[in-house]
TIPAVEX-361696 format. One record per residue (C-alpha): residue in three letters; z, y, x. Coordinates in steps of 0.2 Angstrom, whole numbers, plus 5000, padded with zeros to 4 digits. Example, Ala and Ser with C-alpha at 12.3 -4.5 7.8 and 13.67 -1.06 7.14 Angstrom:
R; Ala; 5039; 4978; 5062
R; Ser; 5036; 4995; 5068
//
This chain:
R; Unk; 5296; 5583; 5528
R; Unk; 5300; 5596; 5542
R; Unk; 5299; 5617; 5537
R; Unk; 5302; 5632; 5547
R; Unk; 5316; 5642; 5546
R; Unk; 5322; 5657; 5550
R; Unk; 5334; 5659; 5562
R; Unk; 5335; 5676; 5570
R; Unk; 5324; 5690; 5575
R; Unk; 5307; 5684; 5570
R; Unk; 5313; 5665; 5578
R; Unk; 5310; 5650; 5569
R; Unk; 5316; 5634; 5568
R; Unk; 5307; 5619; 5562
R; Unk; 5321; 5609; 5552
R; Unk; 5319; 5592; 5542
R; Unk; 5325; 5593; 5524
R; Unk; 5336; 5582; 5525
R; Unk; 5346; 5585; 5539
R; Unk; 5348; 5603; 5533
R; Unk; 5364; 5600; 5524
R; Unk; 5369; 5593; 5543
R; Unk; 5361; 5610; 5551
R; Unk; 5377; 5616; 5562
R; Unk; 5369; 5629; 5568
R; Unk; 5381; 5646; 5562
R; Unk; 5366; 5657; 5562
R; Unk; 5356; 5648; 5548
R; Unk; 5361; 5655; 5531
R; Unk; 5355; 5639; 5523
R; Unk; 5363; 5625; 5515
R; Unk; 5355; 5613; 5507
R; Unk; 5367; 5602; 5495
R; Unk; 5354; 5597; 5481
R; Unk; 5348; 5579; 5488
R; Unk; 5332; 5582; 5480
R; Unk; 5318; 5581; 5491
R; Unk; 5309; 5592; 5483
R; Unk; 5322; 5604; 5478
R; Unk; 5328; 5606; 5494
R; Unk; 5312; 5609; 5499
R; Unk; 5307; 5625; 5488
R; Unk; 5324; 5630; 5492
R; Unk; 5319; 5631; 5510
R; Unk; 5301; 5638; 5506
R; Unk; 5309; 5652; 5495
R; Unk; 5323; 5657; 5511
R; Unk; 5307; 5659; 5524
R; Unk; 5300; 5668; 5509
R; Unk; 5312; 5680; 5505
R; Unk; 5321; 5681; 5524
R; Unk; 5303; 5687; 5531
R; Unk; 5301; 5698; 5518
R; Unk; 5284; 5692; 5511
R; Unk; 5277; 5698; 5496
R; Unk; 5268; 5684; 5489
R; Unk; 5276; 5667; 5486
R; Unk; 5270; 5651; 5494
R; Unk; 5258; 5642; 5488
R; Unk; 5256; 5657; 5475
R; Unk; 5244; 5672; 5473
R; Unk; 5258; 5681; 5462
R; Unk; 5263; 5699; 5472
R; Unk; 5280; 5700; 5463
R; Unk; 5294; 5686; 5469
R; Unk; 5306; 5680; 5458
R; Unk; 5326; 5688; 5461
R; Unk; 5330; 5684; 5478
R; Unk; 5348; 5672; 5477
R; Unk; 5347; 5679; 5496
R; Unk; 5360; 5694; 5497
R; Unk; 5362; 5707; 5511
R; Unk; 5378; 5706; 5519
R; Unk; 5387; 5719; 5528
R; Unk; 5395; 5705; 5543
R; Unk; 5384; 5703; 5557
R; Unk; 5367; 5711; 5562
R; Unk; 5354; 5721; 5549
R; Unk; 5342; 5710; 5539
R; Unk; 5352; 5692; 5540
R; Unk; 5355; 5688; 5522
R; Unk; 5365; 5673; 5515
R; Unk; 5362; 5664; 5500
R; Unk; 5371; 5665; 5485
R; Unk; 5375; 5647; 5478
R; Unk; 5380; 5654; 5461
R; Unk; 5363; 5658; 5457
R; Unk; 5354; 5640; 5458
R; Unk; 5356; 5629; 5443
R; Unk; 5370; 5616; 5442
R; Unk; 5365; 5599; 5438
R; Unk; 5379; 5591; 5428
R; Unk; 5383; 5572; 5434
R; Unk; 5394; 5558; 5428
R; Unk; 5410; 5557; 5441
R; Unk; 5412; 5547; 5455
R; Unk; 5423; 5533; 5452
R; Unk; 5434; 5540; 5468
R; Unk; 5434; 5556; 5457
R; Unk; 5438; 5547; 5441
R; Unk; 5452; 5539; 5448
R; Unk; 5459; 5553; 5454
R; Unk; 5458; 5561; 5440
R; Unk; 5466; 5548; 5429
R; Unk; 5482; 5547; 5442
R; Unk; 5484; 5566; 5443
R; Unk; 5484; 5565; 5422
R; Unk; 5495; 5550; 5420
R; Unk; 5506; 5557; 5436
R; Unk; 5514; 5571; 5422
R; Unk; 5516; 5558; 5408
R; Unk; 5533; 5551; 5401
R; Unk; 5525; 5534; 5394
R; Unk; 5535; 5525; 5382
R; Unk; 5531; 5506; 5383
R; Unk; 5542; 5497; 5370
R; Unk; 5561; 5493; 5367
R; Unk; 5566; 5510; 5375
R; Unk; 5557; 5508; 5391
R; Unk; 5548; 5524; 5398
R; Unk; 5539; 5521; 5412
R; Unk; 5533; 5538; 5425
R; Unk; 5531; 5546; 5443
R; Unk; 5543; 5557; 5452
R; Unk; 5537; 5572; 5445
R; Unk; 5542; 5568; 5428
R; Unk; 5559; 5561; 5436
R; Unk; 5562; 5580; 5440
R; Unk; 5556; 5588; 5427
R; Unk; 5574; 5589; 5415
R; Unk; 5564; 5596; 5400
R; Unk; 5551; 5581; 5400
R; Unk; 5566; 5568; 5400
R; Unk; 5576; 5579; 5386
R; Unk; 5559; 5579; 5377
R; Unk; 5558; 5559; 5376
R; Unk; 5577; 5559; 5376
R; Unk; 5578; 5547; 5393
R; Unk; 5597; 5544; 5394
R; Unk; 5596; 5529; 5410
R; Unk; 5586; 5531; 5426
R; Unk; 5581; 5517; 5438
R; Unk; 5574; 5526; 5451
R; Unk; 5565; 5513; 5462
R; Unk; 5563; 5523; 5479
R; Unk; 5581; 5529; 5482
R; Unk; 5578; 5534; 5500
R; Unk; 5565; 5546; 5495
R; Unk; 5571; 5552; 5477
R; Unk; 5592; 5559; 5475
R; Unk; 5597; 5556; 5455
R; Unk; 5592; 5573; 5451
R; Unk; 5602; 5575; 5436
R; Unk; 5618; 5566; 5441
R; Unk; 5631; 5564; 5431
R; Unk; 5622; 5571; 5415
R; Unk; 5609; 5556; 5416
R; Unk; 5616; 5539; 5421
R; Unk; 5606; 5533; 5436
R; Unk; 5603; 5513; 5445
R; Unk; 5594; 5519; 5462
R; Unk; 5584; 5505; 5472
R; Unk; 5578; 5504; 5489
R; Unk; 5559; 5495; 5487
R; Unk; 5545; 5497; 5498
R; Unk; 5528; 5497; 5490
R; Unk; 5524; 5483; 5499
R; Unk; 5518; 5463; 5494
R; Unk; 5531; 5457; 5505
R; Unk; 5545; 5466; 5497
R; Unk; 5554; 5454; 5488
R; Unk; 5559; 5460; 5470
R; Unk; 5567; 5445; 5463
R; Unk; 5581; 5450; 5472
R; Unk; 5585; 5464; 5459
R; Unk; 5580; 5459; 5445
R; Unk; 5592; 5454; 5435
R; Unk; 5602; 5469; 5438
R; Unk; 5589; 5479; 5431
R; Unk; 5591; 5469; 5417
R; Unk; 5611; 5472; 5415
R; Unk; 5608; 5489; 5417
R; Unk; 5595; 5491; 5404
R; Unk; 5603; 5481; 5392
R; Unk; 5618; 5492; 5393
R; Unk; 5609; 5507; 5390
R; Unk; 5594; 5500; 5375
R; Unk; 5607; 5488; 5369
R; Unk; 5604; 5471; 5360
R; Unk; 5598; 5477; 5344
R; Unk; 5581; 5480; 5337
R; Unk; 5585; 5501; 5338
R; Unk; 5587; 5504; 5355
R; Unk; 5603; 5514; 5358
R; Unk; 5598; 5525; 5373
R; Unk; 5580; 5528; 5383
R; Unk; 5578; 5521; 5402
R; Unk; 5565; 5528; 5413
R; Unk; 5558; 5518; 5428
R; Unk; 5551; 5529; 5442
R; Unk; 5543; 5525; 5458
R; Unk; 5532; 5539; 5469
R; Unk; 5517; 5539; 5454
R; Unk; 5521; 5524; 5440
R; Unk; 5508; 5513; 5447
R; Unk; 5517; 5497; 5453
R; Unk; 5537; 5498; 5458
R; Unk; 5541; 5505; 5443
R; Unk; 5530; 5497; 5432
R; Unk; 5532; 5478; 5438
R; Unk; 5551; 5480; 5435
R; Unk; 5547; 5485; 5417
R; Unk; 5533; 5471; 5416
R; Unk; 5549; 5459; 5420
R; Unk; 5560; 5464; 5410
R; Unk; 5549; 5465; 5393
R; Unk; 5545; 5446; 5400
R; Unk; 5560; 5441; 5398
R; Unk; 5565; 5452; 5382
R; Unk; 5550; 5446; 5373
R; Unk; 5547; 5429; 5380
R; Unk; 5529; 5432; 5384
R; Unk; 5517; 5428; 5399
R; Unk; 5514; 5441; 5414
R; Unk; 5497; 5442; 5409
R; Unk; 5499; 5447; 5390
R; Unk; 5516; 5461; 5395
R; Unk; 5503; 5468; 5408
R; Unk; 5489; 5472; 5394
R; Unk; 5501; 5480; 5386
R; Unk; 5508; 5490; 5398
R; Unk; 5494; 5494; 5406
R; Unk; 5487; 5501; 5386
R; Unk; 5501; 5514; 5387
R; Unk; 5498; 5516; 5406
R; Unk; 5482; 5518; 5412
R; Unk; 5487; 5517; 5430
R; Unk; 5497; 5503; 5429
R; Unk; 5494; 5492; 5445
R; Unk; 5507; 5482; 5451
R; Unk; 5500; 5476; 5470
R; Unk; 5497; 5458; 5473
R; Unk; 5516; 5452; 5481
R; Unk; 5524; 5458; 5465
R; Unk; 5513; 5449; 5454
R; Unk; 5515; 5433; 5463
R; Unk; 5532; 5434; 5463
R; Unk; 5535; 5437; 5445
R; Unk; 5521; 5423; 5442
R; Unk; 5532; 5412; 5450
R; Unk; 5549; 5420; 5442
R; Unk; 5539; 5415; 5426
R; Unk; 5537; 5396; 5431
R; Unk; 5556; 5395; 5434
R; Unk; 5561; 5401; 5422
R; Unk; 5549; 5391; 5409
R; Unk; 5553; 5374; 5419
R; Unk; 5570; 5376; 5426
R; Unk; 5576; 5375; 5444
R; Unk; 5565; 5358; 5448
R; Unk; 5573; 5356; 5464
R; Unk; 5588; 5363; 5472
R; Unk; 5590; 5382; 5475
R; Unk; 5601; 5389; 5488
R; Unk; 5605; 5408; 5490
R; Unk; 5614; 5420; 5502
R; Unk; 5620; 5435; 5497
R; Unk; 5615; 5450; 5506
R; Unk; 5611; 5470; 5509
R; Unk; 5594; 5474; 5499
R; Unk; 5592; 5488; 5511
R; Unk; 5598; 5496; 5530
R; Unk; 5597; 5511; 5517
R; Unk; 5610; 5505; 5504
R; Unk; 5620; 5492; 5515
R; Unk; 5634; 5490; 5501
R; Unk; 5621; 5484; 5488
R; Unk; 5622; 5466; 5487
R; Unk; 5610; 5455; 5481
R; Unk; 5603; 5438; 5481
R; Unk; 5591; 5431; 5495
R; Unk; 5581; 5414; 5495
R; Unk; 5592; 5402; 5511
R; Unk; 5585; 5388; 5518
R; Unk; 5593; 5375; 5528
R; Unk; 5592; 5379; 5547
R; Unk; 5592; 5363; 5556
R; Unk; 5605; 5355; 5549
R; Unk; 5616; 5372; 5546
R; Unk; 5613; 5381; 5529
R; Unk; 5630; 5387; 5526
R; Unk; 5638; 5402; 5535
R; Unk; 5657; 5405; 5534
R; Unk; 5656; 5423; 5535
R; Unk; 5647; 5423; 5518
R; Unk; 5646; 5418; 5500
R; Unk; 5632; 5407; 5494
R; Unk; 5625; 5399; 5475
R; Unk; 5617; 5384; 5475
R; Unk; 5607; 5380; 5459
R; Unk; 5601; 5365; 5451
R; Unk; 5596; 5355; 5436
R; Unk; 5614; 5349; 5433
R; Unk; 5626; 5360; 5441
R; Unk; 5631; 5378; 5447
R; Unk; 5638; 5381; 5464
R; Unk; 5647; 5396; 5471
R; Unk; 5652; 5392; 5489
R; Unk; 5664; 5404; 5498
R; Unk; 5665; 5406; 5517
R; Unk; 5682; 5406; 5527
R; Unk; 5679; 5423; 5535
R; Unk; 5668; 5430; 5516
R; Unk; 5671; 5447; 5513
R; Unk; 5678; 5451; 5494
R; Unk; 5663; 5460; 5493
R; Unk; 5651; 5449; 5494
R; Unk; 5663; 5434; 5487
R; Unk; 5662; 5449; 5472
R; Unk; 5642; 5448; 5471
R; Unk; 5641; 5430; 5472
R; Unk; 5650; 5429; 5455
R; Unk; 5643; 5443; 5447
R; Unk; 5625; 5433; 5451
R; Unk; 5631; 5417; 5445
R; Unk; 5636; 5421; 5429
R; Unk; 5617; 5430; 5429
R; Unk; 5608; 5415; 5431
R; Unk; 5619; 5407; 5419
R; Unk; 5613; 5422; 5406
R; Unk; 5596; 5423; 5411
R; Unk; 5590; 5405; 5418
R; Unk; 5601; 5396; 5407
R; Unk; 5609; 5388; 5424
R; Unk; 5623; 5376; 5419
R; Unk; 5639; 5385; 5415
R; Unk; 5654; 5388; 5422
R; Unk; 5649; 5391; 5441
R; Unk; 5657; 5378; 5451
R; Unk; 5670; 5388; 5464
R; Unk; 5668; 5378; 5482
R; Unk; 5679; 5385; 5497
R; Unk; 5675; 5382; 5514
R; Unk; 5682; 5366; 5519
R; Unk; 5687; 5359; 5502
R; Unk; 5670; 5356; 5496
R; Unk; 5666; 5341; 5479
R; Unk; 5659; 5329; 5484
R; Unk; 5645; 5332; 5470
R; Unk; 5642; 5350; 5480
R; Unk; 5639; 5340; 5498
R; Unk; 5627; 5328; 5486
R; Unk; 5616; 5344; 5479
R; Unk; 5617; 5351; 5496
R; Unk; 5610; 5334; 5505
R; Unk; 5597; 5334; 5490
R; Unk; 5593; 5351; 5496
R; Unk; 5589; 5347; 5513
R; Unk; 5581; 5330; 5511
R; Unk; 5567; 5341; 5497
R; Unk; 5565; 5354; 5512
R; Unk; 5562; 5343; 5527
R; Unk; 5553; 5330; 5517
R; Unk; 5562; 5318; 5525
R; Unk; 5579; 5306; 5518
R; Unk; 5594; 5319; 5522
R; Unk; 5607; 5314; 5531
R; Unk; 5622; 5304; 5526
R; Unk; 5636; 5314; 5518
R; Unk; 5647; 5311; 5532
R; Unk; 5662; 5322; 5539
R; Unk; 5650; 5326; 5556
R; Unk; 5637; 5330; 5545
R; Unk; 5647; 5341; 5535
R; Unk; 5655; 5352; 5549
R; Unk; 5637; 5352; 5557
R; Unk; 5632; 5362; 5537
R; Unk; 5642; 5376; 5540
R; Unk; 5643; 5388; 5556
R; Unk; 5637; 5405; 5558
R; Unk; 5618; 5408; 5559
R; Unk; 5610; 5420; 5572
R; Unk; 5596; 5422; 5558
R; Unk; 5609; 5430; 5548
R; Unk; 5620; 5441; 5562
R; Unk; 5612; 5457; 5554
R; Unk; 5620; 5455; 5539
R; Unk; 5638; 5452; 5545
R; Unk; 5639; 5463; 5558
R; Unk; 5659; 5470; 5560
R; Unk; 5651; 5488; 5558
R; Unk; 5642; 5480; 5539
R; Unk; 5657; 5467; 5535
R; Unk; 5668; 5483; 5536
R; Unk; 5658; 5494; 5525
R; Unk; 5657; 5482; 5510
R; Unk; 5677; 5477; 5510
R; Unk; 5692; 5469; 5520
R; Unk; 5688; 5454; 5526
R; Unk; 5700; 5438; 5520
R; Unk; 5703; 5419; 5528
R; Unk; 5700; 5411; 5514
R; Unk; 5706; 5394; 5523
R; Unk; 5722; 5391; 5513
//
């Protein structure tokens, strides 16, 4: 359908309804938002109307036209009017589910919500705001995104700060079970929580909320699926993206099940950020080289404990190593006490775990637990140069030869 249009000084302009709401012409005074074929059509009969100054509508043998929503405006030349939106009826609509959504994140994005056993889950903006965390009596703050976020009430509140990307390759594995120490220092082991722990990313949506998914997990020894219903009852935006859900998926299996094969970590920075925050990474055997002197490693499995200590291991990260033993011990049930290995003076039932290790990696019979093979095991790993740079081994702690 196509209409002419008044444009200026007597000119018209034949315009099609629908692409009047495109028009980019600055001298039409009309825009057409009402999708309506129809509507947008009397709309456009009614602007010729009124801008030529007719006396008799359209279509109509009535000499009187209804109000003009066409008003005279003072800006530009004599006799342009513009219309005057305010004066058409408003059709009411169900939102958009883009608008909805919004919505519901800038709603939940003020909210302090509790989720059980003295957990509060919440977005930055609550993290700042001192009267909403007197008003639910928050004593504990994990604040998950460190490197954006300071502790904005330090030392009044007692802060854990994090260094996670909202990402599915951001392995979160790695810090939880410090989480866990931390909450259970401030909540306590009784049924009465003693203090209130807030968890805070950017908006409460995923960081914050799968590390409170974990630990209820744990705590109350349900599946992910049935602690995310009920986390995501208290918050409505709870979404944690797809690589933390895997991974604690797959946290859930090992802790159910046990080890099932050989586990081997490393201990290392959990951010460039933070380069003095140790925690535990997944290592694999490299060839035939797992183990590197210039740092400290655990090895799990079904019948032992291992802490294996370079010759050039800083205490700092000898330090971490223990303090993530005795946590699988508390929160896998891993066998107890941690077996202590230095460099060099190795059991023979650690080269045995270790050769298991390998042969369940490559698929193939390991190698025989010979003096060759075992000088091979340990040398220093480009892979792992980052981590032990002199600038980074410095930072953390002096540096010991732990040969003797």
């Amino acid at each position: 359908m196509q209409l002419y249009v008044r444009v200026r000084r007597g000119e018209e302009k034949l315009v099609d309804v629908w692409d009047t709401k495109r028009c980019g012409n600055k001298a039409c005074k009309v825009n057409v938002v009402n999708r309506d074929v129809n509507g947008a059509a009397n709309i456009l009969m009614l602007t010729k109307f009124w801008s030529t100054g007719e006396d008799t509508a359209p279509g109509t043998s009535c000499s009187s036209a209804p109000s003009s929503p066409l008003k005279s405006t003072a800006i530009g030349r004599p006799g342009l009017r513009v219309l005057d939106l305010g004066t058409l009826p408003r059709v009411e609509s169900p939102p958009t589910e883009l608008r909805a959504r919004k919505d519901k994140l800038a709603y939940f994005e003020r909210q302090c919500s509790p989720v059980g056993h003295g957990l509060f889950v919440g977005a930055e903006c609550v993290a700042r705001n001192r009267e909403s965390l007197r008003e639910a009596g928050i004593t504990h703050v994990i604040n998950c995104v460190g490197f954006l976020y300071p502790a904005y009430f330090s030392p009044e509140l007692e802060y854990r700060t994090l260094y996670l990307q909202d990402t599915p390759a951001e392995d979160i594995t790695c810090i939880l079970y410090d989480v866990f120490d931390f909450i259970q220092a401030a909540v306590g082991h009784g049924a009465d929580p003693a203090g209130r722990v807030l968890l805070h990313c950017s908006q409460g949506v995923s960081r914050s909320v799968s590390l409170t998914i974990a630990y209820l997990m744990w705590r109350e020894g349900r599946p992910y699926e049935e602690v995310f219903a009920s986390v995501k009852a208290a918050r409505g935006i709870a979404n944690p993206n797809i690589g933390f859900v895997c991974q604690l998926l797959q946290w859930q299996k090992r802790r159910t099940t046990g080890p099932g094969a050989e586990r081997l970590y490393r201990l290392a920075p959990q951010s460039p950020a933070a380069p003095q925050y140790l925690v535990p990474r997944s290592a694999k055997i490299l060839g035939s080289a797992g183990l590197d002197p210039r740092g400290s490693f655990v090895l799990h499995t079904s019948t032992a404990l291992f802490l294996w200590l370079g010759k050039a291991c800083p205490e700092g990260f000898a330090a971490a190593a223990t303090t993530f033993a005795a946590q699988l011990e508390r929160y896998e049930a891993a066998p107890a006490p941690a077996l202590l290995q230095r460099d060099g003076k190795e059991s023979e039932e650690f080269w045995t775990a270790l050769k298991a290790m390998l042969s369940s990696s490559t698929g193939e019979d390991g190698p025989e637990a010979s003096g060759s093979w075992r000088a091979a095991a340990v040398c220093e790993i480009p892979a792992y140069d980052k981590d032990y740079e002199v600038g980074g081994c410095g930072a953390f702690c002096s540096v010991t030869d732990r040969s003797e």
